[in-house]
N, C-alpha and C positions, 0 to 999 in steps of 0.2 A: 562532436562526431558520433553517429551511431554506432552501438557495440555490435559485435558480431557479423553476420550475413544474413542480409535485408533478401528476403524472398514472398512474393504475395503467399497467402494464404490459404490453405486447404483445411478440409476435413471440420472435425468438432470445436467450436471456440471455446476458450475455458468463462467467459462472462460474459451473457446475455442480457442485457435490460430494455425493455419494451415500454414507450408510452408510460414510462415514470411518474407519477404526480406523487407531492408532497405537498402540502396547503396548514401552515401554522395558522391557528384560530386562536385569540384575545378578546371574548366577549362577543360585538356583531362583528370584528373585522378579523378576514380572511386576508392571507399575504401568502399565493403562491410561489413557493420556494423552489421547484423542480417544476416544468412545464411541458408531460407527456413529452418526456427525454428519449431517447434511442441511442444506446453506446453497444459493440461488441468488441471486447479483446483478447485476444488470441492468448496461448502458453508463451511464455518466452518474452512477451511486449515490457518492453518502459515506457508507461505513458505519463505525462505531465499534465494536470490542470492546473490553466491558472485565470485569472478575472477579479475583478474589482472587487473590494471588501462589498459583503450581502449578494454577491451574484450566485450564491449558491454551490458554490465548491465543496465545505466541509458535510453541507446538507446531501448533496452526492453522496460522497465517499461513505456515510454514516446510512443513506439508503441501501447501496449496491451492497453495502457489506451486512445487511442485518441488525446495525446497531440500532435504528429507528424503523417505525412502521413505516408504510407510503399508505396515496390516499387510491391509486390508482395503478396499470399496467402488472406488469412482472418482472421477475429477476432472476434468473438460474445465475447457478454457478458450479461447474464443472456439472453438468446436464440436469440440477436440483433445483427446482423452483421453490427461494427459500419461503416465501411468502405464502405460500402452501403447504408449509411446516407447522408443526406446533410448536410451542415458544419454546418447547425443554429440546423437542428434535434441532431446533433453527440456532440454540443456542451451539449443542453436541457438534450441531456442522460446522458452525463458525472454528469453533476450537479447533478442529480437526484439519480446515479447510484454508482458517487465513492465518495470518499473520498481522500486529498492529504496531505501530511506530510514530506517536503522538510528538509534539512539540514539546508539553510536560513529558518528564522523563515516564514520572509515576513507578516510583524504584521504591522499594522499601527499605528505609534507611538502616535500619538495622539487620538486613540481608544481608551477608556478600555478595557481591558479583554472582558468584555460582549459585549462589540460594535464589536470585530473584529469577533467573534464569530458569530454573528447574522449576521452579514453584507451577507455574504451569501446567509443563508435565506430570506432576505430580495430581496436581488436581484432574487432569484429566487419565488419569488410571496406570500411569507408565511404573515401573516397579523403580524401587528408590537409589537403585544399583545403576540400570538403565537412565531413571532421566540425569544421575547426575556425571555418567559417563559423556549423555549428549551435549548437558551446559558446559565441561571442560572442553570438549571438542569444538562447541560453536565459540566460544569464546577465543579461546585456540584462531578459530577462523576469522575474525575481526582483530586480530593484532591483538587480545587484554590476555595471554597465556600467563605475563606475570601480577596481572591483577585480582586475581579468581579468588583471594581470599580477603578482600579489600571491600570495603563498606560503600556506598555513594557519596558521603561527606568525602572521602579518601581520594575520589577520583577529579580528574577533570571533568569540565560539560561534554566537552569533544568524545571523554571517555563512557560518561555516563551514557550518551545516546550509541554506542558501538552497543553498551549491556543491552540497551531494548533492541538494537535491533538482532545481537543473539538471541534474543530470548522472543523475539518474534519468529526466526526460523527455525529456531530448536525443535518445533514438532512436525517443521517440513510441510509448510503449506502450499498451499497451488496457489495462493495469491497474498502479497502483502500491499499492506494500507498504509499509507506514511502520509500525516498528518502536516504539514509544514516541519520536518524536521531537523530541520536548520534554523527556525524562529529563534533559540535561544541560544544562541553559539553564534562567535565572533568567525570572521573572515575563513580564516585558517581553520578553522575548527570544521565549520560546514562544510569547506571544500574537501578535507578530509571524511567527511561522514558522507556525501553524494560520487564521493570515488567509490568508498566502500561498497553502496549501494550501485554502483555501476558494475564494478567489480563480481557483485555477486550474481547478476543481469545478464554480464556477458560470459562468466566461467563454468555457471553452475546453471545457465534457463532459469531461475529464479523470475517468476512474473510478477512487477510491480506497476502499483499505480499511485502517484504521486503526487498528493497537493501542495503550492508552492505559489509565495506571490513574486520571488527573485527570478529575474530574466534570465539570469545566468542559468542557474538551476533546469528552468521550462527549456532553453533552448538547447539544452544538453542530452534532454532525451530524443528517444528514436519517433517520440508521438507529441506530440502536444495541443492539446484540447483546450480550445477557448471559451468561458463561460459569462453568460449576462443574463441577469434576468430573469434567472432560473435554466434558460437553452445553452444548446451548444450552440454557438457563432461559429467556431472554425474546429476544423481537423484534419491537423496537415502532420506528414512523415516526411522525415530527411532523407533526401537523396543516400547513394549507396558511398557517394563518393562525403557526405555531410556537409556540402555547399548550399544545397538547395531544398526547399520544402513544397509539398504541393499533397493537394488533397487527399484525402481520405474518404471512398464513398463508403453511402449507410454500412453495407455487407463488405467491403473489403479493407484489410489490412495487413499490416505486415509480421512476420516473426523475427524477433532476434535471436538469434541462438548462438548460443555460447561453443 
């Protein structure tokens, strides 16, 4: 069922992408990975993609967000056209702007919890009082209040991926990227880690977008974007009542708000 109150959409989107191409080259052959794409998503949205292994999912998410060049179109995000950055600027926005939450934990094992958390913020300029008031408190917010001094060997998987994704909203981004993050966590584990992230969707507007090949998972958010090919095939939003799905045109969508 969709979190919040479903209402079409007004005003500024927070992610724009236009006529996306990405094209991987090995020698003469060329394999378009994104195929002049068109997505908008609002503040507030949980959207899900999902599609067959190669149909260009992770290649997505790793464009819109700046981790890889594209070969074509544009991409704002919160009104910036990253790709019209320079590498030191587009890096500065990312930090500021997203949030990331991979399959691999990518935790430094001889961190704590609250070191890997901070480490972040620290690197990006927060004073050492501040970011580590903020990793207690996000932690605090995903349930590990009694794990903050606790290493990654020490934790569960289920636990481990709460640390990334505090430590993905520790700096308060206007968007998070979540990678398959239930790939590595059993039954119970994942379903506790896609509550969380619901949880934080529908209490706090937090805007995610979501890669994932589990139906469960896809059919749980308020969006879910179907991929082949490199295109979008489908984009369909749940009913208000979360019985039904039905399209999404180019320009319109919905907000979830917490």
């Amino acid at each position: 069922m969709m979190s919040g109150t479903q209402q079409r959409q007004g005003g500024e989107p927070l992610l724009v992408a236009e006529q996306v191409r990405k094209v991987y080259r090995t020698g003469e052959i060329e394999v378009e990975a994104l195929a002049g794409l068109d997505l908008t998503v609002h503040r507030g949205e949980l959207v899900a993609v999902m599609g067959p292994s190669g149909s260009g999912k992770t290649t997505l998410l790793n464009c819109l967000s700046g981790l890889d060049d594209i070969d074509g179109g544009r991409v704002l995000v919160d009104g910036q056209d990253l790709f019209a950055m320079s590498d030191a600027r587009r890096t500065s926005h990312r930090a500021r702007s997203m949030g990331f939450v991979f399959q691999a934990f990518n935790l430094i094992p001889v961190f704590s919890a609250a070191e890997n958390v901070e480490l972040p913020l620290l690197l990006g300029g927060t004073p050492a009082k501040e970011a580590r008031r903020r990793s207690i408190q996000m932690l605090e917010r995903v349930g590990l209040s009694h794990r903050v001094g606790h290493r990654p060997n020490e934790l569960s998987g289920g636990e481990q991926q709460r640390v990334t994704v505090a430590r993905a909203l520790a700096s308060r981004p206007a968007i998070v990227w979540a990678d398959e993050p239930t790939g590595n966590l059993d039954t119970q584990m994942a379903e506790q880690v896609i509550a969380l992230l619901h949880e934080l969707n529908r209490e706090e507007g937090q805007t995610i977008v979501l890669v994932t090949h589990d139906p469960a998972v896809g059919s749980s958010a308020g969006r879910l974007i179907r991929m082949r090919d490199g295109r979008l095939v489908a984009d369909q939003r749940q009913s208000s009542d979360g019985q039904q799905w039905g399209p999404v045109g180019r320009h319109e969508t919905v907000r979830v708000e917490g």
